[in-house]
Every structure is written in C-alpha cells, then in structure tokens.
DRENDOTI-538281 format. One line per field, with one value per residue (C-alpha): residue number from 1; residue in one letter; x, y, z. Coordinates in steps of 0.5 Angstrom, whole numbers, plus 500, padded with zeros to 3 digits. Each point is the difference from the previous one (the first is absolute). Layout:
N
n	(NUM, ...)
res	(A, ...)
px	(X, ...)
py	(Y, ...)
pz	(Z, ...)
***
This chain:
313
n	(1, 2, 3, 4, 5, 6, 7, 8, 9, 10, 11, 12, 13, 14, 15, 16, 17, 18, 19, 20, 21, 22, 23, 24, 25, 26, 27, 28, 29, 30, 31, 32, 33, 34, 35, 36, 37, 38, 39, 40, 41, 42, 43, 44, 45, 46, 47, 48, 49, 50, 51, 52, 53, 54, 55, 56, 57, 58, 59, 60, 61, 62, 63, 64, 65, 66, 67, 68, 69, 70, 71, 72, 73, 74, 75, 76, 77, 78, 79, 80, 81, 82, 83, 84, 85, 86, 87, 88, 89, 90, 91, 92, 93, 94, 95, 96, 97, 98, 99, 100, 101, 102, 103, 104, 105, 106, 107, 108, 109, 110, 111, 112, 113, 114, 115, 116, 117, 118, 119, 120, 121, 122, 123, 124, 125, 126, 127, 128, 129, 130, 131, 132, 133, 134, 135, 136, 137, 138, 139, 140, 141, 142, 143, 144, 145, 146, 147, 148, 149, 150, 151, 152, 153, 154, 155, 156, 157, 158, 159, 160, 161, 162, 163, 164, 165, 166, 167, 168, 169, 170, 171, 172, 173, 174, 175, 176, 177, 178, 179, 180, 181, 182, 183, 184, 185, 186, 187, 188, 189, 190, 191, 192, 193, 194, 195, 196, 197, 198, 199, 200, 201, 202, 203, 204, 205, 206, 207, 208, 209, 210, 211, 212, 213, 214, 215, 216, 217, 218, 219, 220, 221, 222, 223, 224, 225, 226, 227, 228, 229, 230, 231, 232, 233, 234, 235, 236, 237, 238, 239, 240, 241, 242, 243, 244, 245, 246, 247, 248, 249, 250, 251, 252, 253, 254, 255, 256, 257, 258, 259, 260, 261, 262, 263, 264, 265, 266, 267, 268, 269, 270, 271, 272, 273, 274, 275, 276, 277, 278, 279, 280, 281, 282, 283, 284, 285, 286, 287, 288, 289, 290, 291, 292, 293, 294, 295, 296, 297, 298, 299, 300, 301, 302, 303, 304, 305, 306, 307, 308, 309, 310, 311, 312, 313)
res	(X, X, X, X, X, X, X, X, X, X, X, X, X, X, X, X, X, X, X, X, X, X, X, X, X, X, X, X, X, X, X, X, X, X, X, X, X, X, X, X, X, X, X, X, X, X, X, X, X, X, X, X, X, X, X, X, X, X, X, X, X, X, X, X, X, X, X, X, X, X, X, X, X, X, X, X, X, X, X, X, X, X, X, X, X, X, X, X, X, X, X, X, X, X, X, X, X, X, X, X, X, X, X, X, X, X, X, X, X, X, X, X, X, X, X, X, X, X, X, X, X, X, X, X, X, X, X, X, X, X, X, X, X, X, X, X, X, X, X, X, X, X, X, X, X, X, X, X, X, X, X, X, X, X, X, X, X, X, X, X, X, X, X, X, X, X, X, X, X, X, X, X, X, X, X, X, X, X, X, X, X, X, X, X, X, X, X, X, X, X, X, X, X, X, X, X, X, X, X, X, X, X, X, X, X, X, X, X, X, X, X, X, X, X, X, X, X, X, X, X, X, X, X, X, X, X, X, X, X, X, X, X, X, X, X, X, X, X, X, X, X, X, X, X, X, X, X, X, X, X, X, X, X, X, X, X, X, X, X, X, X, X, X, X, X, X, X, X, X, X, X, X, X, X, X, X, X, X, X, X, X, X, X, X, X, X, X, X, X, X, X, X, X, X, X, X, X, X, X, X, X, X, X, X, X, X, X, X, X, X, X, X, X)
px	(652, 493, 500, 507, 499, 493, 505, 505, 494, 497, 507, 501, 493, 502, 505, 498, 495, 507, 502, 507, 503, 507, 503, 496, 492, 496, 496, 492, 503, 503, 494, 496, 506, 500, 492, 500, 506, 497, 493, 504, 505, 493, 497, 505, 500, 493, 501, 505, 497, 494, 505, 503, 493, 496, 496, 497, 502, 495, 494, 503, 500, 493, 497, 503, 496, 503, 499, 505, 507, 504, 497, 505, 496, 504, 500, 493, 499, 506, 508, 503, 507, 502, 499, 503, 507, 502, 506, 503, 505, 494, 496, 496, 498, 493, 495, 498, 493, 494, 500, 492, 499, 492, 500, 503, 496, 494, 503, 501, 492, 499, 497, 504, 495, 501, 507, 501, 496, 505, 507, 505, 502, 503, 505, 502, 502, 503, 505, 502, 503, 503, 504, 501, 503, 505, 501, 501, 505, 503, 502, 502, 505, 503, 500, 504, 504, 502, 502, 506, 505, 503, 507, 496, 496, 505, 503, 494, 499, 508, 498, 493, 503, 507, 495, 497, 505, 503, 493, 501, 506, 499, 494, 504, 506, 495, 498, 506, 502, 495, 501, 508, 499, 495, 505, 505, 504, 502, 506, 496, 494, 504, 504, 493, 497, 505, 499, 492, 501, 505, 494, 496, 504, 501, 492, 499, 504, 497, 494, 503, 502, 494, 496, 505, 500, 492, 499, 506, 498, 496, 498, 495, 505, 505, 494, 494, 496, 493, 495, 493, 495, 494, 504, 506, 505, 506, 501, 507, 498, 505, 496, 497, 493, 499, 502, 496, 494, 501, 501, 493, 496, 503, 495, 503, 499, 493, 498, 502, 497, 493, 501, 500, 496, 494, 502, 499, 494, 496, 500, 496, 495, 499, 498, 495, 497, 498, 501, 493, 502, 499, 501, 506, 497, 494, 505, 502, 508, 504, 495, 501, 506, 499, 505, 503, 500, 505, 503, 497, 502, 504, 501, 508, 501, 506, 505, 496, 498, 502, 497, 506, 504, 505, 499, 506, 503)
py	(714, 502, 506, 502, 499, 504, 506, 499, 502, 505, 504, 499, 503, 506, 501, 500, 506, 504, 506, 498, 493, 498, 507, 499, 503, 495, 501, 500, 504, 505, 502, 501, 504, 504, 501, 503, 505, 503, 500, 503, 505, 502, 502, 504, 504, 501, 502, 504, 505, 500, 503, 504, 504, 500, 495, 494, 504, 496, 503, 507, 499, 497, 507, 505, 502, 501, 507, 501, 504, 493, 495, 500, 502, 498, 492, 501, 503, 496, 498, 504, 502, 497, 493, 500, 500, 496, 497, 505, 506, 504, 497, 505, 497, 498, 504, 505, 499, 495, 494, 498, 493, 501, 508, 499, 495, 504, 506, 496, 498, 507, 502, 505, 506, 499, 499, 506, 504, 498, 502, 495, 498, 507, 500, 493, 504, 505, 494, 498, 506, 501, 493, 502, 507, 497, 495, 504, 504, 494, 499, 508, 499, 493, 502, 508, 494, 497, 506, 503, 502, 508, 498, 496, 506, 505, 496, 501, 507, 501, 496, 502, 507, 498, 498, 507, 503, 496, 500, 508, 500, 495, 505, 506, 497, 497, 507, 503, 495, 503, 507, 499, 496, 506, 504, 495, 499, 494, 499, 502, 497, 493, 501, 502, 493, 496, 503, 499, 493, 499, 502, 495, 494, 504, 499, 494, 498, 504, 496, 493, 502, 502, 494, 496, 504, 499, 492, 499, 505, 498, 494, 499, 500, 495, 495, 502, 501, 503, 502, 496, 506, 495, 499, 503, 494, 500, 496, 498, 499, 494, 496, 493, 500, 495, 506, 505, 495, 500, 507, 501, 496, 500, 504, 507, 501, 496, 505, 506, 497, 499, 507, 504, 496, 501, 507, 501, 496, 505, 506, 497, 497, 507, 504, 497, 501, 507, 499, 502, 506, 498, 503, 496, 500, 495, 495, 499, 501, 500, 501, 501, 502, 503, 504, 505, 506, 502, 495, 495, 493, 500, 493, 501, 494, 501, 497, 496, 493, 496, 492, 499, 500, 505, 503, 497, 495)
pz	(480, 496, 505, 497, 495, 499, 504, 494, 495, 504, 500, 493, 499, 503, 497, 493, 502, 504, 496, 502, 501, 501, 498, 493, 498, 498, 494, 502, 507, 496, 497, 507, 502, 494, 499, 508, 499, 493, 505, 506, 495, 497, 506, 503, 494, 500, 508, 498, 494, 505, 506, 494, 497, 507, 499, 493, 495, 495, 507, 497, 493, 501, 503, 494, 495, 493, 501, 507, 498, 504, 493, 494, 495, 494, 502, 500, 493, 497, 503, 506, 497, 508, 497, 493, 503, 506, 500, 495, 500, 499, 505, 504, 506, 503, 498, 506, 499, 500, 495, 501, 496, 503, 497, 494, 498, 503, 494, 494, 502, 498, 493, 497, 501, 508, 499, 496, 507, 504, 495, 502, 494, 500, 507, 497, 493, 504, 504, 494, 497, 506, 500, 492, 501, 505, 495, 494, 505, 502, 492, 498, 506, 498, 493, 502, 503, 493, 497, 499, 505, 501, 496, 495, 499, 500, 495, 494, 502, 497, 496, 498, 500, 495, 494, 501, 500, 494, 496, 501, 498, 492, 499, 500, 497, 494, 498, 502, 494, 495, 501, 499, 493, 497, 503, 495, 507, 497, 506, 506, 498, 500, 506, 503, 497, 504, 508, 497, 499, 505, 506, 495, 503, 506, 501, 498, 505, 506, 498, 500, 508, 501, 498, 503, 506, 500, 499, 506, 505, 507, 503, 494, 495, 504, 503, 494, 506, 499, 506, 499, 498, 504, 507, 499, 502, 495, 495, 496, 492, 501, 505, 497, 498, 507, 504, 497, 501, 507, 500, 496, 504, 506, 506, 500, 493, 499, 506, 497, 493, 503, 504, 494, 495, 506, 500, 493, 499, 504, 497, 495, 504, 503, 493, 501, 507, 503, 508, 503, 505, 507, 507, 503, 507, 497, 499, 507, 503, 494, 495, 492, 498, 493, 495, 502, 497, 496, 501, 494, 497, 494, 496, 503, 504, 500, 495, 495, 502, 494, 503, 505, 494, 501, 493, 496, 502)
***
C-alpha cells in the first residue's frame, strides 16, 4: 500500500507541472508553455528577417557608418516620417534604409560645428517638405471637393450675372429719371421711377437666392464639413468636443503636427549658421548633402502649424 500510494503522489506531482491535464491547462504549465512559444516564435522570426536580408541585419547596421547612402539620415538628425504614421491611412510603410541605434547615437555626440560638416539636418529639411507638399496637396484636392458642384455653379454665375445686369439697369433708370424731371416730363419720369424700383425689388431678390443658393450648396454646406489644414482629414462643425479631441490628438495629426513644427524651426536655427564648403568626396559614400542651389529654404512648412489645434474649433 505505501508503494501506491507513493505512485498516487509521483502521478499527481506530474500532473500539476503537464501543460495539459484532462483536456484543461493548468495554471503553472500554462505559463512554461506559453514562455517557450514567445521564445520559439521569437526565434523564428529573427531566422526569418535574417534569411530575408542575407544575413544579421543588426552585424550590418553595425559596419555602416553615418555617411553611407543605405543609413536614414532624418531618423539620425530627428524622427523618420516612416515612423510617424504606422498603422494609420497615412502610413507610409517601413522605412527602406537603416535605422542605426549605435550611429544615431554616435551623431548626437557630435558638437554642433562637426554636425554642420556633415549637413544632414539639410536632407532631414528636405524630407520633411516632401511629406508637407504631398500634405498640403492632399488638403487643396479635398478641399476643391468641397466646393460647388457644375449645376450649383452655374446657377450663381445666372444669378451673378442677373444682379449685374439689374445694378446696370437702376443706374440708367435713376439718371434717366433726373433728366426727364429737369425736362419737366412729369409723366414719363414717373412711369420711369416705377420699372426702377421695380429692378430694385427684383435685385434684392436675386440676392436673397444668391445667399441661399451659397449657405446650401455642396457637401459643405449640408454636412458643415472643413478640411483640417494640419493633416487634411475632414471635420464636421457638428461633431461633439470628444470626436474632435480624438481627431487632434490622435497619431496622424500629431505626426503631421510635429512634422511642420520641425520643419519650420529650422530655418530659424540656420540664419545663423554658415555651412563650411567642403568636397563631398572627404566625407565617404553618401557625403554631405547641403542645399541646393536654386532651390532654397523658405519658412513655408506648408499650412501653418497652429499646435495640433486646427485653428478654430
């Protein structure tokens, strides 16, 4: 008896410790399970990026210096636009050069003057503005979108063209009406007054439709709808102050926001830099890449960036 009963134990012992136990997962043999599959998936994975780069990609970070053409330069100077919008509409995928920990750390290191040698605070400018100018083309389409439809447009152009012609006709009329009373045509000047105010009456309602025609007309009008002039998402002037938080604080606006405030930072801080002249041939691969010529750096960043408030709302 004491031998079963020592086997009784021995089999209840393993059991506690068994990932699977009469069809349901023990608590402690859970978490054995569990911690082996994230190492095993984990191990995979890394086998996997190496197959897919030809080997450790982290043994080929490590023998790029900051100056080869494969090293992303704006994620070494400040934030790669790749980085700011994953998993939004705008997401622009992985970045297709390196992302050096190691080499972004040996640039920040860097005092100012040799920083300057190298000059890729001006190919970081230059990626900004290119994401800005896509932006702010997005927001000029969105916002033709929002305007009138050809129907709607050529119903102001008649109606435009109606008060014209009407503001043309109580000019003539008025002075018509003067000459005939220094003429003492008493008659005519009178029957004159009554077609001038009758064009009067007549204008002041072409205007009313005008007006009404211009607060109804395209989807603005039915849906109070505005194009956000940071990242170009629309907004309703209906929508309740939690929506709006969530828009202005959500991550495609943010990264938007902190694009354009980067971008116009840095004009300032280079009034007051002269970058030294130097051969790019000294600097390796992919030396410096200063400004262009002809091409320039003007404050535009675009649409103003008004602090991820969208101006006012």
């Amino acid at each position: 008896m004491k031998g079963v009963s020592q086997r009784k134990r021995t089999r209840f012992a393993s059991a506690a410790v068994s990932p699977l136990h009469g069809g349901a997962c023990n608590a402690v043999g859970g978490e054995v399970v569990h911690h082996r599959a994230s190492h095993t998936m984990a191990a995979e994975q890394r086998k996997l990026l190496e197959q897919l780069m030809g080997g450790s990609a982290s043994t080929r970070a490590a023998s790029l210096s900051m100056t080869d053409p494969k090293v992303c330069r704006s994620f070494l100077v400040g934030t790669c636009p790749h980085d700011l919008f994953t998993n939004t509409k705008q997401d622009l995928g992985p970045c297709p050069k390196q992302h050096s920990e190691a080499l972004k750390a040996e640039y920040e290191g860097l005092s100012d003057k040799e920083k300057q040698k190298y000059g890729f605070e001006y190919d970081y400018m230059r990626d900004l503005q290119k994401y800005i100018d896509d932006c702010n083309r997005r927001i000029d389409s969105a916002q033709r979108r929002l305007e009138k439809t050809p129907d709607e447009i050529r119903q102001t152009n008649a109606l435009l063209k109606s008060i014209a012609e009407l503001s043309s006709t109580i000019h003539n009329g008025t002075l018509e009406v003067e000459i005939l009373g220094e003429m003492a045509e008493v008659s005519r000047a009178i029957d004159e007054f009554y077609r001038v105010r009758q064009a009067q009456q007549t204008k002041l309602d072409r205007e009313k439709e005008l007006k009404a025609l211009s607060d109804t007309s395209g989807p603005s009008g039915h849906q109070k709808l505005q194009v956000c002039d940071v990242c170009g998402a629309y907004l309703s002037r209906l929508d309740n102050d939690r929506r709006l938080a969530d828009h202005f604080y959500g991550k495609m606006h943010l990264g938007y926001a902190q694009m354009r405030k980067t971008f116009d930072a840095f004009p300032k801080e280079m009034r007051h830099r002269q970058r030294a002249p130097m051969d790019d041939d000294n600097m390796g691969p992919g030396g410096p890449r200063g400004p262009r010529s002809g091409g320039g750096y003007r404050g535009r960043g675009g649409r103003g960036y008004r602090g991820g408030g969208g101006g006012g709302w």
